[in-house]
Each structure stands twice: as structure tokens, then as C-alpha cells.
Backbone as JSON, one array per atom type, in Angstrom:
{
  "sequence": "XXXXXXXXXXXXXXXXXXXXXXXXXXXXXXXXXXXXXXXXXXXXXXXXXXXXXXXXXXXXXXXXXXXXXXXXXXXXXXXXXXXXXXXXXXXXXXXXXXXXXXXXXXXXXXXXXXXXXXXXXXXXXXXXXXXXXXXXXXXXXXXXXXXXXXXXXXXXXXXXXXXXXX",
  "N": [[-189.98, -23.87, -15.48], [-187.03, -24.41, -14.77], [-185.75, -22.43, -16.54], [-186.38, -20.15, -15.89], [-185.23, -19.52, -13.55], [-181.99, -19.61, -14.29], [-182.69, -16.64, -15.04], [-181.18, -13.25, -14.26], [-181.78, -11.58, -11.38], [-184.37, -9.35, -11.37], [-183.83, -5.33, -11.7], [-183.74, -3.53, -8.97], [-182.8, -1.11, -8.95], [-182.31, 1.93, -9.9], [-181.76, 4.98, -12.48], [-184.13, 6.85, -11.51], [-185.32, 6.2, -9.8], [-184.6, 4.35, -6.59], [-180.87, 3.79, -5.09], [-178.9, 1.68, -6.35], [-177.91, -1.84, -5.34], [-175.8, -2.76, -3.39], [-172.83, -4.44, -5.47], [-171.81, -7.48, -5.45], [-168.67, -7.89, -4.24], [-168.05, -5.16, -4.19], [-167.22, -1.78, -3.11], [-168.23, 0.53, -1.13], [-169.43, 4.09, -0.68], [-170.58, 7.4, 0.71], [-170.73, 10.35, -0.5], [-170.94, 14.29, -0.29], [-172.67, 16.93, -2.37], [-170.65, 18.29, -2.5], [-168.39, 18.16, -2.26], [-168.01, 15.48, -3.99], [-167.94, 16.73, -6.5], [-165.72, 18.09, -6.29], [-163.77, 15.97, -6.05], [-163.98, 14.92, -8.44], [-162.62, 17.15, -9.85], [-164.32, 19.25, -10.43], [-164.58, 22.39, -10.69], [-165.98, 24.63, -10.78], [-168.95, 23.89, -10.2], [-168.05, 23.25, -7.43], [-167.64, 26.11, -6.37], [-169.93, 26.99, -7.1], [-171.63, 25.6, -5.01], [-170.58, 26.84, -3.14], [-171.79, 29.37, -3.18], [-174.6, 28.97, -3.19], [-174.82, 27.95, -1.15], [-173.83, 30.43, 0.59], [-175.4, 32.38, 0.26], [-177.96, 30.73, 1.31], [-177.49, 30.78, 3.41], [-175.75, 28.96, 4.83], [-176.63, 26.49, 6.4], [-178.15, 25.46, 4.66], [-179.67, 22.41, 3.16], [-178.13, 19.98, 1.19], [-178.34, 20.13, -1.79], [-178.41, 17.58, -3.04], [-176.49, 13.89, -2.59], [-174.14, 11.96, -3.29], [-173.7, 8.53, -4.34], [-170.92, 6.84, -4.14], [-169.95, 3.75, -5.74], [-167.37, 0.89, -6.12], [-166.81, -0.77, -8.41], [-165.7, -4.7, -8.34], [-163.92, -5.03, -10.42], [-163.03, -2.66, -11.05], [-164.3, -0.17, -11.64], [-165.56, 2.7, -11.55], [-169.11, 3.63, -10.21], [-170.97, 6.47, -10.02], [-173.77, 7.31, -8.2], [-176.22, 9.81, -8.19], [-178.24, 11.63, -6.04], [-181.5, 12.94, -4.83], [-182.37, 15.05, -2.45], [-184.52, 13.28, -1.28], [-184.07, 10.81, -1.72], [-184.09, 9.67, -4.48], [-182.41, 8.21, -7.67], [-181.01, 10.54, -9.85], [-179.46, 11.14, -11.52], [-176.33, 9.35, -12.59], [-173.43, 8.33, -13.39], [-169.77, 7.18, -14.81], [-167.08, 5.4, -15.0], [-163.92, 3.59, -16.07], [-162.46, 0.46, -16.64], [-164.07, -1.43, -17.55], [-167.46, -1.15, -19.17], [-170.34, -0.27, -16.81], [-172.8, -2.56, -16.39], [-175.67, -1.06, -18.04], [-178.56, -1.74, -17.98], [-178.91, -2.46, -15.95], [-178.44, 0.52, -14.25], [-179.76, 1.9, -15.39], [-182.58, 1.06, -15.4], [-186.01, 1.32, -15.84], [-185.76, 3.15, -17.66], [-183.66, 2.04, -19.69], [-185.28, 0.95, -22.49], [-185.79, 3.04, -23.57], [-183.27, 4.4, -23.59], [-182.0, 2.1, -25.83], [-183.62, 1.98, -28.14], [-182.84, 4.66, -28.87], [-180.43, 4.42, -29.18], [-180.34, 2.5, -31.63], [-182.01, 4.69, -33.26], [-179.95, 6.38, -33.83], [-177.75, 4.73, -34.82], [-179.03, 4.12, -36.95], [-179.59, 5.89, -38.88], [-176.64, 6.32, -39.6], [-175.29, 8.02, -37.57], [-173.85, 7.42, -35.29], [-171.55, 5.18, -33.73], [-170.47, 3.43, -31.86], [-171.51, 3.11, -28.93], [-172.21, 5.45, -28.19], [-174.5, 8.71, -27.7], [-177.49, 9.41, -26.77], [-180.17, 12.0, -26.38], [-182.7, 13.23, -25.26], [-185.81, 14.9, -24.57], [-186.72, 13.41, -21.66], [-184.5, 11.83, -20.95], [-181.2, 11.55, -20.78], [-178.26, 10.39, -22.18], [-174.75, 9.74, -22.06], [-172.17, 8.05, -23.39], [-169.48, 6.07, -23.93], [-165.91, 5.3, -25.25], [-163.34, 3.3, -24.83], [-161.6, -0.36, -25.16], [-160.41, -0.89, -22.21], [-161.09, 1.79, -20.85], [-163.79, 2.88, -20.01], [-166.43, 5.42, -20.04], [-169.4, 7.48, -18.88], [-171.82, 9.21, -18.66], [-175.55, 9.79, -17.55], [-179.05, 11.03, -16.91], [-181.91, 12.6, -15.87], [-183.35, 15.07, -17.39], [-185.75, 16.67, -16.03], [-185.08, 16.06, -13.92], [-183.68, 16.97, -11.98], [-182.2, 18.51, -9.1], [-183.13, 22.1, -7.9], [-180.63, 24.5, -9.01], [-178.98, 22.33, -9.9], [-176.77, 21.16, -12.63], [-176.47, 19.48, -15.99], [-173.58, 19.2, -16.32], [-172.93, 18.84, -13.59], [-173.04, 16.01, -13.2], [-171.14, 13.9, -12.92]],
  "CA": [[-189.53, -23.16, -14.3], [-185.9, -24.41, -14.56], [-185.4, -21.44, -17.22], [-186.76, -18.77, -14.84], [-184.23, -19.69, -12.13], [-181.13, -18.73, -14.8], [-182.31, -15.15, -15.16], [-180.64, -12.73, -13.55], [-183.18, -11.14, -10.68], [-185.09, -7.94, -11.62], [-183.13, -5.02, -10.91], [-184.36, -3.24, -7.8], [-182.78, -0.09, -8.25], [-182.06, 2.69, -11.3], [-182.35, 6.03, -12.62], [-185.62, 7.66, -11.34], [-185.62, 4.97, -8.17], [-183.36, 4.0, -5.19], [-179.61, 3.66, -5.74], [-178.58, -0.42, -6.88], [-177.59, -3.03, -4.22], [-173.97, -3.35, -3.54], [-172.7, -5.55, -6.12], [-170.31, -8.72, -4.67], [-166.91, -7.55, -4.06], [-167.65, -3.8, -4.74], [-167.41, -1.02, -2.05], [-169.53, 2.28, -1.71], [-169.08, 4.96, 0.13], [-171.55, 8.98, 0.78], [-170.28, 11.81, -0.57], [-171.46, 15.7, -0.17], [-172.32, 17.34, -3.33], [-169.27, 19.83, -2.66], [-166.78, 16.47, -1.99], [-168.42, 14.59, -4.95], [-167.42, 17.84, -7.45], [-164.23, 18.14, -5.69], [-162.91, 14.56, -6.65], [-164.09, 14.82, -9.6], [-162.39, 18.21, -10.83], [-165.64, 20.05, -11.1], [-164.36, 23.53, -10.09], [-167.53, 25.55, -11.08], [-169.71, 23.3, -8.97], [-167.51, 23.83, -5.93], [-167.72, 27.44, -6.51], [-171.49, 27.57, -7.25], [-172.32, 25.65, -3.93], [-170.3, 27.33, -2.27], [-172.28, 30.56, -3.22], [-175.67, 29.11, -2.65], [-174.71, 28.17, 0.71], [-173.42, 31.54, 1.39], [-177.3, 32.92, 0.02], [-178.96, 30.32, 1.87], [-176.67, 30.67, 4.93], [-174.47, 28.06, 5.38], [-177.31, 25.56, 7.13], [-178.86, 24.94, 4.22], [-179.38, 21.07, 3.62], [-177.51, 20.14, -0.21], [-179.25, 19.38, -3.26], [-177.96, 16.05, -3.61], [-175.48, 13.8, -2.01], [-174.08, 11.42, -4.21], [-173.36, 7.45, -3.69], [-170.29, 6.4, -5.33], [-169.94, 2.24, -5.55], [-166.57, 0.88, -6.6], [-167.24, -2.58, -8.39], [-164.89, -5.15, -8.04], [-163.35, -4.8, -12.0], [-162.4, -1.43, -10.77], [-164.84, 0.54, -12.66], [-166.45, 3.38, -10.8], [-170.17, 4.55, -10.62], [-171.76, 7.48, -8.87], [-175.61, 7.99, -8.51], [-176.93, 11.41, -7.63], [-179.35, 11.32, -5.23], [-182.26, 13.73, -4.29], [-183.15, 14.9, -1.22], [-186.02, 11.89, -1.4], [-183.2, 9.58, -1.91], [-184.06, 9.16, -5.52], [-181.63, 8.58, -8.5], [-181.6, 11.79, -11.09], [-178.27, 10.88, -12.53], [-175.02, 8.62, -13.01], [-171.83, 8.45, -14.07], [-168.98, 5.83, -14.54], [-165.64, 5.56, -15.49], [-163.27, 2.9, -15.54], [-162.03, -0.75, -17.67], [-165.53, -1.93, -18.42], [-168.79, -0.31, -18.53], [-171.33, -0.82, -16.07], [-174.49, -2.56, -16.68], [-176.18, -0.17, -18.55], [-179.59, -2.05, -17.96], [-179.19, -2.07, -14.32], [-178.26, 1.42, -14.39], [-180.58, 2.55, -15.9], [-183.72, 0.57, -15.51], [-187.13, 1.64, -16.77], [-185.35, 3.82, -19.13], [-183.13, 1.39, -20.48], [-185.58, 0.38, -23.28], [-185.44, 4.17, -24.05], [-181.8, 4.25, -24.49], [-181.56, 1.33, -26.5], [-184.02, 2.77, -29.39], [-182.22, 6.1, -29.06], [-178.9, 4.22, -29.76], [-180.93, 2.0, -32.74], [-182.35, 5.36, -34.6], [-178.52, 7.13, -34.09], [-176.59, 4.02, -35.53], [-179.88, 3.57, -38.36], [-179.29, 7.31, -39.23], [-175.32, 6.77, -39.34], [-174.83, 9.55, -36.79], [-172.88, 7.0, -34.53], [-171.04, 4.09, -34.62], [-170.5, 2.96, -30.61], [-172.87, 2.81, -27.91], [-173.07, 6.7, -28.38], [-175.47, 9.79, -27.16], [-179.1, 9.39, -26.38], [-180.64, 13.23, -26.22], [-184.65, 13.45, -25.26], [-186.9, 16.1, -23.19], [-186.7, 12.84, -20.44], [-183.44, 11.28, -20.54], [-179.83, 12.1, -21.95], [-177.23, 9.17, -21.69], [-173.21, 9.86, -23.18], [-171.99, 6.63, -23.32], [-168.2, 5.87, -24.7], [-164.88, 4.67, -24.45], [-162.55, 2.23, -26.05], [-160.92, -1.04, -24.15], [-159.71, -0.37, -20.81], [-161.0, 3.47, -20.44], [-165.08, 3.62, -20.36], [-166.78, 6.21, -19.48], [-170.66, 7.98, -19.44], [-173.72, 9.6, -17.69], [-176.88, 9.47, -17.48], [-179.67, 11.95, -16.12], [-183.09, 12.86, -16.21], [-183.63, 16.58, -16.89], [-186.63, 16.97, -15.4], [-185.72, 15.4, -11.96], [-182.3, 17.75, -11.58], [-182.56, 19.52, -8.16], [-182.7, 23.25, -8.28], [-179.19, 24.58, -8.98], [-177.86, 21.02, -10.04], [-177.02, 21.21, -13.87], [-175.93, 18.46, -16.92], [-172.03, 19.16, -16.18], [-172.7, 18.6, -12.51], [-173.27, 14.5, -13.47], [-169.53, 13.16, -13.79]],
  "C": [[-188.01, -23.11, -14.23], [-184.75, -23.03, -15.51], [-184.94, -20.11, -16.52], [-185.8, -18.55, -14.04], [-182.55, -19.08, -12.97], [-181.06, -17.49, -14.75], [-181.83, -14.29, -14.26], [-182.05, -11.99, -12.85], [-183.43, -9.26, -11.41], [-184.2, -6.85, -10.89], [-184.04, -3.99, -9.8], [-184.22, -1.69, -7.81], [-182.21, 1.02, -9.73], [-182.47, 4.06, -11.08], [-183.4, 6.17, -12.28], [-185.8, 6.6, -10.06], [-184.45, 5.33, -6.92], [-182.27, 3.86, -6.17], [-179.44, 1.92, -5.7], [-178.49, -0.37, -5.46], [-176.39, -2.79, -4.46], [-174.07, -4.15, -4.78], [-171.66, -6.3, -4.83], [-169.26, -7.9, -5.06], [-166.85, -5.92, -4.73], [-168.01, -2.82, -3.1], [-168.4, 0.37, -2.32], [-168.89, 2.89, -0.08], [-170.34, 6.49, -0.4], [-170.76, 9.63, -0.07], [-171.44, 12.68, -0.69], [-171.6, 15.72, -1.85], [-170.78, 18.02, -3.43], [-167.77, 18.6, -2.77], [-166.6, 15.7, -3.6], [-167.54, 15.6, -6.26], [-166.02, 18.3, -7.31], [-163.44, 17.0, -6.03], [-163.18, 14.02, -7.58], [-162.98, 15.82, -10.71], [-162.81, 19.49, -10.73], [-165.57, 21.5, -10.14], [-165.37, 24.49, -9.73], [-168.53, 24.92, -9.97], [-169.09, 23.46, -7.77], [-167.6, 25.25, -5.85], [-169.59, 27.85, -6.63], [-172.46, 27.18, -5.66], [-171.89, 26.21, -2.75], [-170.89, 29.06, -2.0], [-173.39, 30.32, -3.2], [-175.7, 28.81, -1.14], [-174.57, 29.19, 1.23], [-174.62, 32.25, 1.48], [-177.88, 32.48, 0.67], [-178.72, 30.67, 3.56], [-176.59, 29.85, 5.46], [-175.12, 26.56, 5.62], [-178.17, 24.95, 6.29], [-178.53, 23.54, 3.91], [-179.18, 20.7, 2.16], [-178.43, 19.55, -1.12], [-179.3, 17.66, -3.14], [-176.59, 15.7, -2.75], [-175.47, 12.65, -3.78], [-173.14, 9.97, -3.43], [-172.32, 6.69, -4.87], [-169.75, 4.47, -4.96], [-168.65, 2.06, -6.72], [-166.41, -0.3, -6.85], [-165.63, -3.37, -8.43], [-163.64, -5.08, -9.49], [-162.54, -3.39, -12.14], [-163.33, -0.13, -11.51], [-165.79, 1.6, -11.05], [-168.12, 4.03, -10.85], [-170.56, 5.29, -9.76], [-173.04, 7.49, -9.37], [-175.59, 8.84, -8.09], [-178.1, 10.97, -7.46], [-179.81, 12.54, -4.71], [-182.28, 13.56, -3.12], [-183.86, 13.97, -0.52], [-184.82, 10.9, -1.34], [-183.19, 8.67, -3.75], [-182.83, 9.51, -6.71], [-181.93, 9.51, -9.82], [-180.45, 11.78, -11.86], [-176.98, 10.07, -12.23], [-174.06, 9.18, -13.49], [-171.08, 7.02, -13.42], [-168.04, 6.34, -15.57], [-164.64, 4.2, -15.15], [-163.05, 1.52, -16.89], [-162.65, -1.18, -17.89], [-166.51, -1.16, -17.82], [-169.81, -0.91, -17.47], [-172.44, -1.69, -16.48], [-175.58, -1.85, -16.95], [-178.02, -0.55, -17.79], [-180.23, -1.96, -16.63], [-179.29, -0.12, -13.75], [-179.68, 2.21, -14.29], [-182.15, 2.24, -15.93], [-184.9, 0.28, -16.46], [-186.55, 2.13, -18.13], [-184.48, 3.32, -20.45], [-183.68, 1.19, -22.08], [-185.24, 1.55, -24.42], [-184.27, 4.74, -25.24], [-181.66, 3.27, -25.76], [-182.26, 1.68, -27.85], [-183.48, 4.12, -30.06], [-180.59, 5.68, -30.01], [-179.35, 3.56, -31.51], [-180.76, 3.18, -33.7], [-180.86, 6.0, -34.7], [-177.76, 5.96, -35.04], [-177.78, 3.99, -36.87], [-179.44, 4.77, -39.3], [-177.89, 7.68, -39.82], [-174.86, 8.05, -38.54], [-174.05, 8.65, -35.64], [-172.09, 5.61, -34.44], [-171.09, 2.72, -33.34], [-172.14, 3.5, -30.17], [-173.22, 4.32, -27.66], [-174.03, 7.79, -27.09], [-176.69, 9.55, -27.52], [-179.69, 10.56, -25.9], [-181.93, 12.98, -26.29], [-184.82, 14.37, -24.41], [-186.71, 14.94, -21.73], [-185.93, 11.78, -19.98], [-182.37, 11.69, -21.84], [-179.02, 11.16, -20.94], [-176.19, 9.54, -22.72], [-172.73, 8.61, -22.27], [-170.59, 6.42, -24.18], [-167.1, 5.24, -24.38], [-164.14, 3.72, -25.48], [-162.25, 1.33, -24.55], [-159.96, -1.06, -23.32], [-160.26, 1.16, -20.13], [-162.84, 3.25, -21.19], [-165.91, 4.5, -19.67], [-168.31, 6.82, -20.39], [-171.31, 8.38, -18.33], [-174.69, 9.74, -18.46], [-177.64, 10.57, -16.53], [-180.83, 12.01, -16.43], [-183.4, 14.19, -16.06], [-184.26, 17.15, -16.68], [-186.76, 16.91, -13.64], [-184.07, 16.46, -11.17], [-182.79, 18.64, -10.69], [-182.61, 21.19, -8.71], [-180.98, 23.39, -8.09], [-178.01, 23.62, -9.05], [-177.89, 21.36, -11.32], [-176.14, 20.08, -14.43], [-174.42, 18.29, -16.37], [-171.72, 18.53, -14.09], [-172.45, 16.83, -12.21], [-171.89, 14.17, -13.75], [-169.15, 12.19, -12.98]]
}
């Protein structure tokens, strides 16, 4: 039993679920899709919802908000969150990577064979791209500057697309 009590607890929350737990000493904060794409860069996405809102008229209620948590190491992650409240994609950026495992959950095991047959194959060398029909993870970075997402392209609202994940 005294083994059991080391492991770290099960994580609670991942791709295709709820968004994580706070971590200790990290903050979070909502954002809009239109805010989230806006402090990112993501010009096209501010421009595209700003033209299904104008179609839907104005009141419609957004694809996705997105929950960005700012761990204490300084590293940033955003989940994208459905309507439902479920996670359909990530992103992170910052001086160490996230916890991929937490992240990512169920699918983790996924990734980690995806990264296996790419480095068995020599097609990569780092922690790499993971492409399937039911998850795509870019994963990179050098020390001090890492950065990646994560998505499931089956669970992408209407009118959310791959580039919208940053």
C-alpha cells in the first residue's frame, strides 16, 4: 500500500473530458473564442467569427470558449472547450512543456506509440507529430521555448478548424 500512496493521483481531466484542476500556484482565466484568437494572432479566426455571427445574427451562442491556465513555471496552456464543456483541443507554449499525460489523458497511450513508430521509422528525432483519423498532437521546442497542440478531429465544433488550436 505504501507504494500506491507515492503515485501521483489519476488525472481527472483531458482531451475528450473536462478541462484539468488548477495546478498549485497556476492561474486560469475564460476567454471568448473571438478574445482567445485575438491574443493569440489568429486573424482569420477573428474574421471568420465575426462573419458567422453576422449569418447567425449576432446572438448566436460561440462554438467554443476556451480556458487558458497559467502554471506557475510560466508555461501557458489553453483547452478548447465545447459547448458541453468538453475538451476538443490544447495548446501550450512556454519554458517547459506541460504534462503531456495529463493533457492528454486516454489518448496519451496513443501519442506515445505514434511518437515510437515516427522515431522507429527515423521520420523524427524529438517528441514530434502524431497524425491519426482520432487525434493529431505537434509537439516541439528546444530549452526555454516549448510549444504544441493537440485536438481531436472528430470532436471540432462546426466552423472551428486545426489552425484555430494555438
Amino acid at each position: 500500500m505504501f507504494c500506491a500512496s507515492l503515485l501521483p493521483p489519476p488525472a481527472s481531466a483531458a482531451l475528450g473530458g473536462a478541462p484539468m484542476p488548477t495546478p498549485a500556484g497556476a492561474s486560469v482565466s475564460t476567454l471568448s473564442a473571438a478574445s482567445a484568437a485575438a491574443a493569440t494572432g489568429n486573424a482569420s479566426t477573428v474574421a471568420r467569427a465575426a462573419v458567422q455571427n453576422a449569418a447567425s445574427g449576432a446572438s448566436a451562442t460561440p462554438a467554443y470558449t476556451v480556458q487558458q491556465t497559467t502554471l506557475a513555471n510560466g508555461t501557458v496552456v489553453r483547452e478548447y472547450l465545447s459547448q458541453a464543456g468538453t475538451v476538443f483541443g490544447v495548446a501550450w507554449m512556454g519554458p517547459q512543456p506541460p504534462n503531456l499525460a495529463t493533457l492528454l489523458g486516454g489518448y496519451f497511450p496513443q501519442y506515445v506509440s505514434g511518437v515510437k513508430a515516427s522515431h522507429a521509422a527515423g521520420l523524427v528525432r524529438g517528441p514530434g507529430v502524431v497524425e491519426s483519423p482520432g487525434l493529431v498532437v505537434r509537439s516541439g521546442g528546444h530549452m526555454g521555448h516549448f510549444s504544441g497542440q493537440a485536438w481531436l478531429p472528430q470532436a471540432l465544433p462546426a466552423g472551428v478548424s486545426a489552425e484555430d488550436i494555438q
